[in-house]
N, CA, C and O atoms as a GROMACS GRO file, in nm:
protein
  256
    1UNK      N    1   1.842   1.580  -1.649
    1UNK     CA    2   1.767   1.479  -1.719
    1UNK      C    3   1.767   1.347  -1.642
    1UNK      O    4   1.665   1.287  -1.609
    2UNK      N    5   1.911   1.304  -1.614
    2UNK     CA    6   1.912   1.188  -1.471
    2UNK      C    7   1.788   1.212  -1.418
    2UNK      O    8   1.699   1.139  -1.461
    3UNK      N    9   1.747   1.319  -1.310
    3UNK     CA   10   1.645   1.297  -1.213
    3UNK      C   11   1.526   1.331  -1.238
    3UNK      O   12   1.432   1.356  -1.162
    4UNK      N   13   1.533   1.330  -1.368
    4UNK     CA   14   1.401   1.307  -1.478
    4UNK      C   15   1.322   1.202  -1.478
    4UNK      O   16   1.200   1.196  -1.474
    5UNK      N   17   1.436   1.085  -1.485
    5UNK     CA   18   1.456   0.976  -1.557
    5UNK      C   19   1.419   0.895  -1.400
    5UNK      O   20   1.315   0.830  -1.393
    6UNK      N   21   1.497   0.904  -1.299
    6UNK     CA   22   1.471   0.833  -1.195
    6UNK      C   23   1.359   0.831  -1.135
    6UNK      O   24   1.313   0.726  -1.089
    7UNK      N   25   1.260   1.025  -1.123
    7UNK     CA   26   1.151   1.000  -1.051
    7UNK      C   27   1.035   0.947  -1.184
    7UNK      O   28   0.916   0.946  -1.154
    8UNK      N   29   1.071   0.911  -1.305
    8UNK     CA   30   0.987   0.860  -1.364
    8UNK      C   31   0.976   0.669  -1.347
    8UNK      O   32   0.875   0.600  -1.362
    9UNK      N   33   1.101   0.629  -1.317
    9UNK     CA   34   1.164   0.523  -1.261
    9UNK      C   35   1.060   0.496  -1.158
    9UNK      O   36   0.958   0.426  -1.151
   10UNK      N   37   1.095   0.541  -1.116
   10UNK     CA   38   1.013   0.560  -0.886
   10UNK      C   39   0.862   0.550  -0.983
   10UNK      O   40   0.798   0.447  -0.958
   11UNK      N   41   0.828   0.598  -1.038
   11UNK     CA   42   0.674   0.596  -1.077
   11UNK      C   43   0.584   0.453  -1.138
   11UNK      O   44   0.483   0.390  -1.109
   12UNK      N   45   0.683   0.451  -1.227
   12UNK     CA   46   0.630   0.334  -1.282
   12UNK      C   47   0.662   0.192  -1.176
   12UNK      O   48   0.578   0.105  -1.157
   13UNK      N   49   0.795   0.192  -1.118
   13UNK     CA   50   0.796   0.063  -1.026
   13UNK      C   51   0.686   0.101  -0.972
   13UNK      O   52   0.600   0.023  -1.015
   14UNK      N   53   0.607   0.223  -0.858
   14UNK     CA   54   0.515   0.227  -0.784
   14UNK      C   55   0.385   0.170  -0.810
   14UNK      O   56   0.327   0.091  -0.735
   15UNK      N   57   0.340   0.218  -0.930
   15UNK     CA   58   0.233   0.154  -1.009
   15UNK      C   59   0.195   0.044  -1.055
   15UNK      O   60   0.083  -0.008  -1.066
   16UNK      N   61   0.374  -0.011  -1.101
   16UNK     CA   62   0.355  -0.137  -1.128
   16UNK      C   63   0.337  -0.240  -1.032
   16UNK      O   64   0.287  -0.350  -1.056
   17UNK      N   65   0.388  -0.192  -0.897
   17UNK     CA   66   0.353  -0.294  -0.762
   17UNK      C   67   0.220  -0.324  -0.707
   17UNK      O   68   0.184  -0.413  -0.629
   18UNK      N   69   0.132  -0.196  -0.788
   18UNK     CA   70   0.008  -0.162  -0.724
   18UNK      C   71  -0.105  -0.310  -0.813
   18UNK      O   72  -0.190  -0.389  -0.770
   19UNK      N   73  -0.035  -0.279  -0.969
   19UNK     CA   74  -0.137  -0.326  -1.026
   19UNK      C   75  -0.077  -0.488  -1.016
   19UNK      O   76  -0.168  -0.570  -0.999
   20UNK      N   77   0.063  -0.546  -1.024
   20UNK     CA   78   0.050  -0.632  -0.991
   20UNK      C   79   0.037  -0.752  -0.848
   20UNK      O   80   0.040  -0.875  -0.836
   21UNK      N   81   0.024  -0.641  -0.765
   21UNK     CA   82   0.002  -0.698  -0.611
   21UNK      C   83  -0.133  -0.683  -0.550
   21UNK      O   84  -0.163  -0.741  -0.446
   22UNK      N   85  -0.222  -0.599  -0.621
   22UNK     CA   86  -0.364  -0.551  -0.542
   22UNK      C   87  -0.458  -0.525  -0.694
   22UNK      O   88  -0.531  -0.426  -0.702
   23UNK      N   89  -0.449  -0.605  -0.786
   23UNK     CA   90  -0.550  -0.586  -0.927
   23UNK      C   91  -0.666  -0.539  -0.900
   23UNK      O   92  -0.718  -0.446  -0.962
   24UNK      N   93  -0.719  -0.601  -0.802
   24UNK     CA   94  -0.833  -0.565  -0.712
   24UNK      C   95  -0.880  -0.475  -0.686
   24UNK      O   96  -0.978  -0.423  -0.741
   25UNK      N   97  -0.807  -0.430  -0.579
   25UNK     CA   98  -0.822  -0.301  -0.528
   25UNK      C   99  -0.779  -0.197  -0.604
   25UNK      O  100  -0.797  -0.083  -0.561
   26UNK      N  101  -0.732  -0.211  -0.695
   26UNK     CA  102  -0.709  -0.069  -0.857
   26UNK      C  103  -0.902  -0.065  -0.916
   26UNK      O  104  -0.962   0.042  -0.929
   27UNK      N  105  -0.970  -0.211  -0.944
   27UNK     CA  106  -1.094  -0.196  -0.975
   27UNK      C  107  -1.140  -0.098  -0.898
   27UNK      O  108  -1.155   0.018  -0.936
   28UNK      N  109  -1.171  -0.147  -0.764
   28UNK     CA  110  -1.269  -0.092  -0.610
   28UNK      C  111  -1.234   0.032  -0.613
   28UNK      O  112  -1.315   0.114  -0.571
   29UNK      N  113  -1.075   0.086  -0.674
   29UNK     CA  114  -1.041   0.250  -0.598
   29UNK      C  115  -1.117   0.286  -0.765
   29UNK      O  116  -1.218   0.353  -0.744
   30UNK      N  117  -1.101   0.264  -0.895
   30UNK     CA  118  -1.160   0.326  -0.997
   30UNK      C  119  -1.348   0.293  -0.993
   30UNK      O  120  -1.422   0.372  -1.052
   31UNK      N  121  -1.388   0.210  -0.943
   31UNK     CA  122  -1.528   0.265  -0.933
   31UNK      C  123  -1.592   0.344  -0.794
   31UNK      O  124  -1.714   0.362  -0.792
   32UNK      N  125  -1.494   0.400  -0.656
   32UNK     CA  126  -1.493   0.449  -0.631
   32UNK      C  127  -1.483   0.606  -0.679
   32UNK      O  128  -1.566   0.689  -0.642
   33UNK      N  129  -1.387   0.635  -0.756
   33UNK     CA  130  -1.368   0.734  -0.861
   33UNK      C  131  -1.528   0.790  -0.928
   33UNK      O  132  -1.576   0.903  -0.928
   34UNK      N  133  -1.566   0.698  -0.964
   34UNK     CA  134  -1.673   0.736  -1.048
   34UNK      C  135  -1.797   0.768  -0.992
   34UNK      O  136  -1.901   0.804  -1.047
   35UNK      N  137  -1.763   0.746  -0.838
   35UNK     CA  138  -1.854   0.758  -0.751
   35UNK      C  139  -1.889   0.925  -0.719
   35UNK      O  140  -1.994   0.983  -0.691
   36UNK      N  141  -1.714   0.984  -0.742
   36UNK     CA  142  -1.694   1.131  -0.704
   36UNK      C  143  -1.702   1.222  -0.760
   36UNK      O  144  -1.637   1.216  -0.864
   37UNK      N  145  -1.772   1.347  -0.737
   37UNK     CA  146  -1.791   1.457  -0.854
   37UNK      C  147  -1.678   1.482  -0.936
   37UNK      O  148  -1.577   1.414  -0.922
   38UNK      N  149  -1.685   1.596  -1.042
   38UNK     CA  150  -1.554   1.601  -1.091
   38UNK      C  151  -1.485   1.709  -1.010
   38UNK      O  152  -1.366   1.723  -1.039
   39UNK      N  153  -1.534   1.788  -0.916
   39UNK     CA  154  -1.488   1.882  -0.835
   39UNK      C  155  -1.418   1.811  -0.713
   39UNK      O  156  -1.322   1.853  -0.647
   40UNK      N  157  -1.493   1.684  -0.698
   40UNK     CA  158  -1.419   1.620  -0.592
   40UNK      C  159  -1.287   1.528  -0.623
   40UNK      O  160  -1.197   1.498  -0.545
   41UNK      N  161  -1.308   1.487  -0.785
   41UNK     CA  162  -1.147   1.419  -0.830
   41UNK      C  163  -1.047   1.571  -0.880
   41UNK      O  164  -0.926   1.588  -0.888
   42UNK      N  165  -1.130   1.634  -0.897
   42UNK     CA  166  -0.986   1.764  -0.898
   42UNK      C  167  -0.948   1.797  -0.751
   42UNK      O  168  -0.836   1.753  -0.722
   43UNK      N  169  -0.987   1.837  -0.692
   43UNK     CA  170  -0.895   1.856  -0.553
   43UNK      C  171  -0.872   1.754  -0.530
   43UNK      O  172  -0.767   1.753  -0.466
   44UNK      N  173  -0.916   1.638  -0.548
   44UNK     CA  174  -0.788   1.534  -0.506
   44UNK      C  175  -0.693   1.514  -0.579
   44UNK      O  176  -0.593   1.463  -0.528
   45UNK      N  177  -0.694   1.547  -0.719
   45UNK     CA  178  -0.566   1.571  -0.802
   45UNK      C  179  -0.484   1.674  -0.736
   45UNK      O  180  -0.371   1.650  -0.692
   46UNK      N  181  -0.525   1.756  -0.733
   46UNK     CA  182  -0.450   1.914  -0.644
   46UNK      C  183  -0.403   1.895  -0.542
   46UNK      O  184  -0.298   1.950  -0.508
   47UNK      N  185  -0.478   1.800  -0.454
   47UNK     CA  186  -0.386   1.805  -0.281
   47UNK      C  187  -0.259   1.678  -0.309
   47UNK      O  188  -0.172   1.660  -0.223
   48UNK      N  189  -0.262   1.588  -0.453
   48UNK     CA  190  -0.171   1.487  -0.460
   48UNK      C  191  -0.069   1.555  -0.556
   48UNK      O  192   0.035   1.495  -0.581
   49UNK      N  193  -0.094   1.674  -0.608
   49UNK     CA  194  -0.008   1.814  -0.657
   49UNK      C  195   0.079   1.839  -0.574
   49UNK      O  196   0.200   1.819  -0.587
   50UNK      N  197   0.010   1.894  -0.466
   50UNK     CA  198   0.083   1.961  -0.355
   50UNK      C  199   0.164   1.880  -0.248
   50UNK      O  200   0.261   1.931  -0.193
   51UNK      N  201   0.121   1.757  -0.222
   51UNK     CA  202   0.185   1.664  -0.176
   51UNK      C  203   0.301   1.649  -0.210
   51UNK      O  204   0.399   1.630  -0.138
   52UNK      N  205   0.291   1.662  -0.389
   52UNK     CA  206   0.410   1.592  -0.448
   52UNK      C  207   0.516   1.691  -0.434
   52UNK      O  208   0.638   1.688  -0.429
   53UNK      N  209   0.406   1.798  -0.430
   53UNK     CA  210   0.610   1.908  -0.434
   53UNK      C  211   0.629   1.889  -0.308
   53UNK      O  212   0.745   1.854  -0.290
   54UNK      N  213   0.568   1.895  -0.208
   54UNK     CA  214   0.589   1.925  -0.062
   54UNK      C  215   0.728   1.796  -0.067
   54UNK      O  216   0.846   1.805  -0.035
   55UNK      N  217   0.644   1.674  -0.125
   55UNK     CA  218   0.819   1.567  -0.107
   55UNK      C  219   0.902   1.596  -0.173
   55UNK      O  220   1.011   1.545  -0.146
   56UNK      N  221   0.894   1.694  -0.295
   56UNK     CA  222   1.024   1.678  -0.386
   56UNK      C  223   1.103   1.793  -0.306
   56UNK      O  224   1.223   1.777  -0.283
   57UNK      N  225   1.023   1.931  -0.256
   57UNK     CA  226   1.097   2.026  -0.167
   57UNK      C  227   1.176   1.932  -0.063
   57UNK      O  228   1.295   1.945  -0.036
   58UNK      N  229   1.073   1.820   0.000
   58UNK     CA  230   1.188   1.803   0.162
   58UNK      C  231   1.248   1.667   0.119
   58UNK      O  232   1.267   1.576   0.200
   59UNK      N  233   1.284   1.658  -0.050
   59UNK     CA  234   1.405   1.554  -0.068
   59UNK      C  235   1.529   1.665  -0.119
   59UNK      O  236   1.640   1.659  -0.066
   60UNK      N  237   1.497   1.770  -0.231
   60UNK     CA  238   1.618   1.878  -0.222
   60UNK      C  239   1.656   1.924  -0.096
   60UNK      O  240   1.776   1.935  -0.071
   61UNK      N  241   1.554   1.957   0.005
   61UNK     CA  242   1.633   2.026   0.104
   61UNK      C  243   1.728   1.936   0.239
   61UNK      O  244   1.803   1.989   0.320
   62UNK      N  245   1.692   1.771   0.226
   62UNK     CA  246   1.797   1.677   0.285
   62UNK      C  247   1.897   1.623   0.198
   62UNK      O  248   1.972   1.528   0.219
   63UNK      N  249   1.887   1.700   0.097
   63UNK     CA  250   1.990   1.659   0.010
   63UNK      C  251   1.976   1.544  -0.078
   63UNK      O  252   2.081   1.526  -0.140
   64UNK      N  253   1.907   1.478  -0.101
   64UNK     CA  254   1.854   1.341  -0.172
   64UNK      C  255   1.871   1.374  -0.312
   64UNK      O  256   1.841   1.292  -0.399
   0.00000   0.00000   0.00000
């Protein structure tokens, strides 16, 4: 539950740096968004899927 709790931690600081350091550029990337099919925001959901395990695999396997 700890490392539940932490990569939800890691998430929200991330987000929160985004929206309060670049407000801006959160607009520009969401009407970009709307620019893209919905076939094209699902594989980009999917490859930021696969991304994500790919880091959570090579933080278990250095031991993190």
């Amino acid at each position: 539950m700890g490392f539940v709790l932490l990569a939800l931690g890691l998430v929200l600081i991330a987000e929160g740096l985004v929206y309060a350091l670049a407000p801006s550029l959160v607009e520009r990337l969401l009407e970009m968004l709307r620019t893209l099919t919905e076939e094209q925001r699902r594989n980009a959901g999917l490859a930021a899927l696969v991304l994500g395990l790919i880091l959570v695999w090579l933080a278990f396997r250095l031991g993190i």
